[in-house]
N, C-alpha and C positions, 0 to 999 in steps of 0.2 A: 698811696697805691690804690686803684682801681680792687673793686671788688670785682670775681670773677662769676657772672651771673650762672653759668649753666650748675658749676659746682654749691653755690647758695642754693639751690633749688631741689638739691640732692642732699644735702648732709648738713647736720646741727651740730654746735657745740655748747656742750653741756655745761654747767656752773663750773665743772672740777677739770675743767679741758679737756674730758670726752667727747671724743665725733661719732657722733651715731647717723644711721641712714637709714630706710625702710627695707625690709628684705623685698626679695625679686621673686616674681611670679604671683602677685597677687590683684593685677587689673582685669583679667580676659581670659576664657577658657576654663573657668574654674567650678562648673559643674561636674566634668567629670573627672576631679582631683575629690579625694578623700578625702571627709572629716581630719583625720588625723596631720594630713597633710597642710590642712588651712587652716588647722588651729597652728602647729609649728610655724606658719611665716606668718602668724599677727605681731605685732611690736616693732621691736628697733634690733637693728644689730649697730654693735659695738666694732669700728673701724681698726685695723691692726695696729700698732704703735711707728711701725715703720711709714705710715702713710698720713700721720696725723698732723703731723710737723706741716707738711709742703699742703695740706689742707685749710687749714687755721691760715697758713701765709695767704691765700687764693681766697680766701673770704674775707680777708683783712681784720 
């Protein structure tokens, strides 16, 4: 099966079969967003269990 490129490019899976992905809002317009605010969207967030399945299949 075909890897599905837009989803590979958006989401990782981790050693232990975690799908993680970048949080949103962090490219453009971010001077006048708070400290507090651009420190909470640095890292990864953790993808819900209901959506991890049909992810992992679409990356192969």
């Amino acid at each position: 099966m075909k890897t599905h490129k837009a989803i590979a490019k958006r989401f990782r899976v981790t050693r232990n079969k975690k799908v993680v992905q970048k949080k949103t809002g962090q490219n453009h317009f971010r001077i006048k967003k708070s400290g507090k605010y651009k420190i909470n969207k640095k890292g990864k967030k953790q993808i819900s269990k209901v959506y991890q399945k049909s992810i992992i299949k679409a990356i192969g």
